[in-house]
C-alpha positions as CSV (number, residue, x, y, z in Angstrom):
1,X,-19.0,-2.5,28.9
2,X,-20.8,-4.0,26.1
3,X,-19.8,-2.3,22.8
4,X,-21.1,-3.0,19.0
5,X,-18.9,-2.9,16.4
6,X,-19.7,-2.2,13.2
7,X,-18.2,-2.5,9.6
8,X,-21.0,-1.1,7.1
9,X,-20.5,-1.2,3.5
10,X,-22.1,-0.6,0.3
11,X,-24.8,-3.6,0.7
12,X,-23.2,-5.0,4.0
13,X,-23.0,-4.9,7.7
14,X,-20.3,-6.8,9.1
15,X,-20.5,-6.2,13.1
16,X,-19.1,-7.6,16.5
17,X,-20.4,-7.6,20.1
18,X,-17.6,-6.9,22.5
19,X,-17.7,-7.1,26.4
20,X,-14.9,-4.8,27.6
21,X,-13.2,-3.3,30.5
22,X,-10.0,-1.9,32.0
23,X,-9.0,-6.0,32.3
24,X,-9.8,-7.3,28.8
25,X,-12.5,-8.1,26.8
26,X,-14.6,-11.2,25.6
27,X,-16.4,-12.0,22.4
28,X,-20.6,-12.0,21.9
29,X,-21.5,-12.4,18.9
30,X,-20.0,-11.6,15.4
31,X,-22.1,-11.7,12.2
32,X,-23.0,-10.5,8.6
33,X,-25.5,-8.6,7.0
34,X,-25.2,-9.4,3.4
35,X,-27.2,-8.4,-0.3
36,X,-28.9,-5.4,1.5
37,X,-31.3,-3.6,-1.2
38,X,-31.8,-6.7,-3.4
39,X,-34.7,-9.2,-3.4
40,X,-33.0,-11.3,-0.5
41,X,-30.6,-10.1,2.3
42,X,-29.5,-12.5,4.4
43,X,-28.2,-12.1,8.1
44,X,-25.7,-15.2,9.6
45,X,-25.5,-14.6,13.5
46,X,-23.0,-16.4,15.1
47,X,-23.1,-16.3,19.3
48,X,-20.6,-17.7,21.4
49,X,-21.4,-21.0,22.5
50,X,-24.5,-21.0,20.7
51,X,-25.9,-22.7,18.1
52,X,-25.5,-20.4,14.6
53,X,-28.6,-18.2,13.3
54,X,-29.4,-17.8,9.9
55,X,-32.4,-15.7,7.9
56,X,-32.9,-14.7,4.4
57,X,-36.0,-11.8,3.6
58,X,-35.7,-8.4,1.8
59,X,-33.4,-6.2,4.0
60,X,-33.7,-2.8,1.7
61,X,-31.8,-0.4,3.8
62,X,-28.9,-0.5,6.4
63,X,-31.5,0.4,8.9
64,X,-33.6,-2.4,8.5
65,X,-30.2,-4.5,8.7
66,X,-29.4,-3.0,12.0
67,X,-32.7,-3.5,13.4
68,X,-32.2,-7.1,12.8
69,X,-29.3,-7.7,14.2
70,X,-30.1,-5.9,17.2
71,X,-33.1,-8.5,17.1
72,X,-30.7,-11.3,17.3
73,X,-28.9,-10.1,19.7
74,X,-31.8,-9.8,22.1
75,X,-33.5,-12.6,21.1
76,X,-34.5,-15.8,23.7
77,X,-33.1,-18.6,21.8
78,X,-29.7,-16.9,19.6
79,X,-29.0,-13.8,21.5
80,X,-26.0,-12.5,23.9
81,X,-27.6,-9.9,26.0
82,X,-31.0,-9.6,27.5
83,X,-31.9,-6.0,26.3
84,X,-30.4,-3.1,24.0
85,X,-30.0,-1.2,27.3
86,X,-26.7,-3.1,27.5
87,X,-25.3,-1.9,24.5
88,X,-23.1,0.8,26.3
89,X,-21.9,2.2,22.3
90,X,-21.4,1.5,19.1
91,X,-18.3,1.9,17.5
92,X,-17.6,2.2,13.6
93,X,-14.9,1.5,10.8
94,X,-14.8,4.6,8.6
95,X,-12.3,4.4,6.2
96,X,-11.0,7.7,5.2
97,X,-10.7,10.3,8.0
98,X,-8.5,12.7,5.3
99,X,-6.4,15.1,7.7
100,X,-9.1,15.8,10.2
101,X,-8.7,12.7,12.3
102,X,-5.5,11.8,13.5
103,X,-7.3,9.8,16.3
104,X,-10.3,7.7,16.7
105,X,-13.8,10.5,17.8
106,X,-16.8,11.3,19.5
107,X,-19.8,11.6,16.5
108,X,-20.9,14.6,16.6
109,X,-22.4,17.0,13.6
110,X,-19.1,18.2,13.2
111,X,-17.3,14.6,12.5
112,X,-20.7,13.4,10.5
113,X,-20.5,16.8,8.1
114,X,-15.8,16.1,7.7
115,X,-16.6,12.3,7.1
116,X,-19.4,13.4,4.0
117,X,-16.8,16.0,3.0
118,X,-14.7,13.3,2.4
119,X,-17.0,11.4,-0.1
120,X,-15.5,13.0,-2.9
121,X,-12.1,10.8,-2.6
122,X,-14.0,8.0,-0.7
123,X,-16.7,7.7,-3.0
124,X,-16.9,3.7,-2.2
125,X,-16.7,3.5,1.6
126,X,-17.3,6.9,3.7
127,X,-21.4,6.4,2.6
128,X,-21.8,3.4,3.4
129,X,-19.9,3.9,7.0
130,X,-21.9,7.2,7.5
131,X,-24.6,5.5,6.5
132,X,-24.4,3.1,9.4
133,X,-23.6,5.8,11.9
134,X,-27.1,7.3,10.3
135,X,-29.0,4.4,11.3
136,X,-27.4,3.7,14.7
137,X,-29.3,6.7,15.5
138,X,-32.3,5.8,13.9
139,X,-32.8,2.6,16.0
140,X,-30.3,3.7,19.6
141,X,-30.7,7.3,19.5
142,X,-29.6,7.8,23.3
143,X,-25.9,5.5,22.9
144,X,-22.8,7.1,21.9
145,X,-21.2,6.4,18.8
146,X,-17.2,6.3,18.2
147,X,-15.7,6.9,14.4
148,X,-12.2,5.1,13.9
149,X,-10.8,5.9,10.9
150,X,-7.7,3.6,8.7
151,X,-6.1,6.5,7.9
152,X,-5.9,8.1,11.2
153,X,-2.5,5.9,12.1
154,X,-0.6,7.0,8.9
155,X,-1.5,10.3,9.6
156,X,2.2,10.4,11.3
157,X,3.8,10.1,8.7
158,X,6.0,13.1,7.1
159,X,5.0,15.2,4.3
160,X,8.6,13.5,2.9
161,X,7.0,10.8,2.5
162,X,3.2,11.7,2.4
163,X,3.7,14.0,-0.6
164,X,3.5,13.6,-4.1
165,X,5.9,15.3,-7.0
166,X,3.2,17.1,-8.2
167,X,2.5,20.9,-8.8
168,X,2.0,21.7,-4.5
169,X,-1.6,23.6,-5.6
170,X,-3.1,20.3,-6.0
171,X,-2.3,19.2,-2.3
172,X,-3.3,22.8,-1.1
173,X,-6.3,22.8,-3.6
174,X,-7.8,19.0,-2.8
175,X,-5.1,17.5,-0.6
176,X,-4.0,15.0,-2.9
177,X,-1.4,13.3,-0.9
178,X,-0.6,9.8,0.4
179,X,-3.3,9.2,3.5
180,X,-2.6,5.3,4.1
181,X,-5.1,2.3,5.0
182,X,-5.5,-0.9,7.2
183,X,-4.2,1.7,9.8
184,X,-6.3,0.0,12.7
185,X,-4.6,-3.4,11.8
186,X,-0.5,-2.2,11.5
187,X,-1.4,-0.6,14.8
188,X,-2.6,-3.5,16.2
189,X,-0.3,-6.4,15.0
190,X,2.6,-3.9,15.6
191,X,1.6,-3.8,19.2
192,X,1.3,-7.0,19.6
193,X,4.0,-8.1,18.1
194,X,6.4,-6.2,19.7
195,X,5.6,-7.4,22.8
196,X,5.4,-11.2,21.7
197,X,9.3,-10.4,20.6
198,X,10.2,-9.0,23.5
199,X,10.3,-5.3,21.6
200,X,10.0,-1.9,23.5
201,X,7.4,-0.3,20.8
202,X,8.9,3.5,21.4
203,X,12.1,2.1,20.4
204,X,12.1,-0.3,17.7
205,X,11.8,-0.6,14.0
206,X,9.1,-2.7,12.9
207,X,7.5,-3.5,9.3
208,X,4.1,-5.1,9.0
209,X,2.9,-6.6,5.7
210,X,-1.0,-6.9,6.1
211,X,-1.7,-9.1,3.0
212,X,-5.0,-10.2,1.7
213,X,-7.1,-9.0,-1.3
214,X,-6.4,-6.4,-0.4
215,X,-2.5,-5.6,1.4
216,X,-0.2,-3.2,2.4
217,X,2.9,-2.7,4.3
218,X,3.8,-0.3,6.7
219,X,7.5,0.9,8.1
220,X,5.8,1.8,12.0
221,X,8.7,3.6,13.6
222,X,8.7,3.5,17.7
223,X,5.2,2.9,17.6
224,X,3.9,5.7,14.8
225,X,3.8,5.0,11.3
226,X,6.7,6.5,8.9
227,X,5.7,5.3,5.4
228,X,2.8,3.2,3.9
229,X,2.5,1.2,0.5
230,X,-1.0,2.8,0.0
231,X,-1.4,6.1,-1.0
232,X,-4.1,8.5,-2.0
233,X,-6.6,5.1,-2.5
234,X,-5.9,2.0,-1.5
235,X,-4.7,1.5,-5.3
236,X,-1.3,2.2,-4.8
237,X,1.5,0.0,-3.7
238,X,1.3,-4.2,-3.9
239,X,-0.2,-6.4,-6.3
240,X,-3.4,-7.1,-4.8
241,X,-6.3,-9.0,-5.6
242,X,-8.1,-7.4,-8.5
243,X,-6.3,-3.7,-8.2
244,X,-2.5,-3.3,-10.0
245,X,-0.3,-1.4,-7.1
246,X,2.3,0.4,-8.7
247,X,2.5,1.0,-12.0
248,X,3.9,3.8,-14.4
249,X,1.2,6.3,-15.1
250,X,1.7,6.7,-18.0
251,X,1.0,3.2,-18.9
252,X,-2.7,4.4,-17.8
253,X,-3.1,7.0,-20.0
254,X,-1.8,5.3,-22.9
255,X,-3.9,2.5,-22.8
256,X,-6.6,5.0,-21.9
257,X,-5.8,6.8,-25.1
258,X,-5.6,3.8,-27.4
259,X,-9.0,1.9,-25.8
260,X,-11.0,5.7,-25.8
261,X,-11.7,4.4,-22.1
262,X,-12.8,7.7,-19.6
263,X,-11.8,8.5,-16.2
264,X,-14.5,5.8,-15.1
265,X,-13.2,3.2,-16.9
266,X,-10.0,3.5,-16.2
267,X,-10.6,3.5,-12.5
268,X,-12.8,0.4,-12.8
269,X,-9.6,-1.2,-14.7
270,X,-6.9,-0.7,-12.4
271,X,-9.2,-1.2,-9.2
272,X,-11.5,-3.8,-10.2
273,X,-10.0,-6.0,-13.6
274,X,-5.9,-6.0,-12.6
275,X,-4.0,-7.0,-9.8
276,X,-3.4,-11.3,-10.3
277,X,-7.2,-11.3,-11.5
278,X,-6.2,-9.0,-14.6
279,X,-2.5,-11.2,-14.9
280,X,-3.7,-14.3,-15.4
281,X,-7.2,-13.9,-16.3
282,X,-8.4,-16.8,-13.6
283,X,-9.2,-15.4,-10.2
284,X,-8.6,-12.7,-7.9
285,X,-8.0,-15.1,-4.9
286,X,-4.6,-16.5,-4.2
287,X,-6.1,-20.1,-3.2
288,X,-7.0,-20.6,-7.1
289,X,-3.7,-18.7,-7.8
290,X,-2.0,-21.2,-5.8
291,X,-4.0,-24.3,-7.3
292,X,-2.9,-23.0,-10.6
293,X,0.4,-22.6,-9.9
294,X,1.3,-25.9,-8.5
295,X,-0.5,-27.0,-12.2
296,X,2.0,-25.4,-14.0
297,X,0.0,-22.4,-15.8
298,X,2.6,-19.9,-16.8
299,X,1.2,-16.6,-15.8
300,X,0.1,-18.3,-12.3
301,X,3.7,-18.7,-11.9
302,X,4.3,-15.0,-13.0
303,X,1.7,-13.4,-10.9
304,X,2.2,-15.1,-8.0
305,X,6.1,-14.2,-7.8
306,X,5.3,-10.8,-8.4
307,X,3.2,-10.3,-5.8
308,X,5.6,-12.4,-3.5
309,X,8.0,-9.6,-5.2
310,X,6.3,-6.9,-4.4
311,X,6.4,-7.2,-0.6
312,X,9.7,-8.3,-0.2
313,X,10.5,-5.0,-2.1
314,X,8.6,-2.5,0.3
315,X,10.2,-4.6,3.1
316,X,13.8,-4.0,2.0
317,X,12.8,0.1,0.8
318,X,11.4,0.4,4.4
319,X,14.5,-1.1,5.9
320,X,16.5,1.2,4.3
321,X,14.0,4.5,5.2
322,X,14.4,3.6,9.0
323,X,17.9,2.3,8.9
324,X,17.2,-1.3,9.9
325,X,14.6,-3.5,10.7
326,X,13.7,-5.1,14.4
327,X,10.5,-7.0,13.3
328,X,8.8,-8.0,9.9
329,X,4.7,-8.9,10.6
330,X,3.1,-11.1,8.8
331,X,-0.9,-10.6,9.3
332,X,-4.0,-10.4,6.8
333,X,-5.9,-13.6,5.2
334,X,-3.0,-14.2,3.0
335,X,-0.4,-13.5,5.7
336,X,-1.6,-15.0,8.3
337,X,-2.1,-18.2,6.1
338,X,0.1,-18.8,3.1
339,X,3.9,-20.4,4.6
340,X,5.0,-20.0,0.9
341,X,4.2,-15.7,0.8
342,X,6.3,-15.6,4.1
343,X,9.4,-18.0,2.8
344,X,9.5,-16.2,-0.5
345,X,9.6,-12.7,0.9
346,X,12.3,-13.5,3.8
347,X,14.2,-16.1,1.9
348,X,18.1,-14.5,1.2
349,X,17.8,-12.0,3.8
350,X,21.0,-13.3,5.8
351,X,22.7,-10.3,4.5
352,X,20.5,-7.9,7.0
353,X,20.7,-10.5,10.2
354,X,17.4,-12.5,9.1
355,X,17.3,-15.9,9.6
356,X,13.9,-17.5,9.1
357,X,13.0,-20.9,10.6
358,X,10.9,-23.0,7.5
359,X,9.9,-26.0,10.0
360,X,8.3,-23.3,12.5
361,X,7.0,-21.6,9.6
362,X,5.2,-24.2,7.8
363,X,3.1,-25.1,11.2
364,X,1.9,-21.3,12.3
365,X,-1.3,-21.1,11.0
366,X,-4.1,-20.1,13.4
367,X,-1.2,-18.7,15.8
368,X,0.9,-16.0,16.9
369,X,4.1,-17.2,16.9
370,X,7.8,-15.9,15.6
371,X,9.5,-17.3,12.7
372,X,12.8,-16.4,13.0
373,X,15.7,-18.4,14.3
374,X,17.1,-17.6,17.5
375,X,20.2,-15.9,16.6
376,X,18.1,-13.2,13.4
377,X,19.2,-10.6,14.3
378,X,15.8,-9.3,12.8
379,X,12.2,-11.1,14.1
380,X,9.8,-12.7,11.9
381,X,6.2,-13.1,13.2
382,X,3.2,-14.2,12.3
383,X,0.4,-12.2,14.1
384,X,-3.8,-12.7,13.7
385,X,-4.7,-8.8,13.1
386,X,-8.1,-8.1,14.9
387,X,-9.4,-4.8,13.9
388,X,-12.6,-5.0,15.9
389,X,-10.9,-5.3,19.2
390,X,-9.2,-1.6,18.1
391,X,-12.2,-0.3,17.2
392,X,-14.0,-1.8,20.6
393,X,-10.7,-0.4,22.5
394,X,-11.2,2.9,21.1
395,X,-14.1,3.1,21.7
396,X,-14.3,1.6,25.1
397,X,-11.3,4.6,26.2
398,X,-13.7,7.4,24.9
399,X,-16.8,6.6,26.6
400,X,-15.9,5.1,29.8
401,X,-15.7,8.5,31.5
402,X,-19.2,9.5,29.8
């Protein structure tokens, strides 16, 4: 079954074709869809064992964007399928499913009016992902459409810990609470992990750290998610890119207070100006952190142990939830790629049975592979997270009996 996959944002499209059955799956095609609604978009198609495709022209709506890469795909020269009858369904990343979606879904005019209802406390991603299921049925009217949400995963975990010290009307009034991303990728690398360390996943004790720009860590206990760095936006928790993860609140308001910054400002501060962007004033991405660093500059040096810090922190607080630790995932584009973020945060941890193998770790990019010694007590692994394969999965399981 050929399924599209797509990840829409604001001005984006980022999409996947995916041939899949009950035996496994292949990659078509992946591709972007960028600057949509400014003078030039551009779409890069990239087909398996094909030569690339490029094109820059005005792409002012994520309709027009879809109808181009649908163009692609089809096309004579570029494309992976001979018609868009063989586009079986199209499944979609939405990022905030609040409490109505525990599971991946069926579109419907019931899911399409919950995912708008949601706007309110997703006011940068549920449009744009709406948006796309909009146009899917602009330009494929007749395929079935799957929603999969990255909060449906965390949506396991307790109201102990989903729950906020704050007067209970608020939660009953707008369900402010802790909700929990990157849900499709814990679920995944969890998965896979466990079985590349020889785990049964309904009886183990596993923490995965997805770290990137973005990153969070995740305490996924037998197989279901018990706790989660993010909370009620992906704001909370590490030291991320360009947004500040923890931090006293009232830090905010004072500095809110002092500056005569609103609400708006505020939120475009700790989202968009902090994280290692904001402490050291150079960059929001760890390879010029890094470069900087190995220079010498002091708050580099800061930053970048902090947000080592940071994780090795939720690690040993989600240890201590579950009552031990089977497996510590690394996965993300930092993760998956920086030896020095894995040492830093499993370094000293002999004292709960870890024993982490440097020489192994310093070749396991591009591979899943553990990292532990054999004797650790506790696994380390490095596993690739691939979010579209859960989203093609998903929606593979629900329309396969259509």
């Amino acid at each position: 079954m050929v399924i599209l996959v797509l990840n829409c944002g604001s001005s984006s499209i980022k999409y996947q074709v995916i041939d899949i059955d009950d035996n496994g799956h292949s990659l078509l095609a992946k591709g972007l869809v960028e600057r949509i609604g400014l003078p030039e978009g551009v779409l890069t198609h990239k087909p398996s064992g094909k030569t690339p495709f490029g094109l820059t022209q005005p792409i002012p709506d994520h309709t027009t964007g879809i109808r181009l890469v649908l163009d692609a795909l089809t096309d004579g020269e570029h494309g992976v399928i001979s018609s868009l009858d063989e586009i079986r369904a199209v499944g979609h990343r939405v990022a905030h499913g609040g409490e109505f979606f525990p599971v991946s879904c069926l579109v419907d005019e019931d899911a399409k009016e919950k995912i708008r209802s949601l706007f309110a406390i997703a006011p940068l991603h549920n449009p744009a992902n709406l948006e796309g299921v909009l146009s899917i049925e602009k330009v494929l009217p007749s395929v079935p459409q799957v929603t999969v949400f990255d909060t449906s995963f965390h949506q396991s975990i307790p109201a102990v810990n989903y729950l906020y010290a704050l007067p209970y009307e608020y939660y009953e009034k707008y369900r402010v609470r802790k909700y929990g991303f990157h849900g499709t990728s814990h679920k995944y690398v969890a998965r896979v992990g466990a079985k590349l360390a020889g785990l049964d996943i309904e009886n183990s004790k596993i923490i995965t750290c997805h770290i990137g720009n973005g990153g969070s860590v995740t305490a996924v206990l037998n197989g279901k998610s018990f706790d989660t760095s993010m909370g009620f936006s992906p704001l909370d928790g590490l030291i991320m890119g360009t947004r500040c993860g923890n931090v006293d609140a009232s830090a905010i308001t004072f500095i809110g207070d002092k500056e005569g910054m609103t609400y708006a400002e505020l939120d475009a501060m700790m989202n968009k100006k902090s994280g290692v962007q904001g402490m050291t004033g150079l960059s929001s991405d760890m390879r010029d952190i890094d470069k900087a660093y190995e220079e010498g500059n002091e708050r580099a040096i800061t930053a970048r142990d902090a947000y080592y810090m940071r994780v090795k922190k939720f690690v040993g607080e989600y240890a201590a939830e579950m009552g031990g630790v089977d497996l510590i995932i690394f996965t993300g584009g930092v993760g998956e790629n920086s030896a020095d973020l894995r040492k830093s945060v499993c370094e000293n941890m002999e004292f709960m049975g870890l024993h982490f193998d440097n020489e192994v770790n310093l070749t396991a990019r591009g591979k899943n592979i553990l990292l532990s010694t054999p004797e650790s007590k506790v696994k380390v692994a490095v596993i690739a997270t691939d979010e579209e394969l859960v989203i093609a999965t998903d929606t593979y399981n629900l329309v396969k009996n259509l």
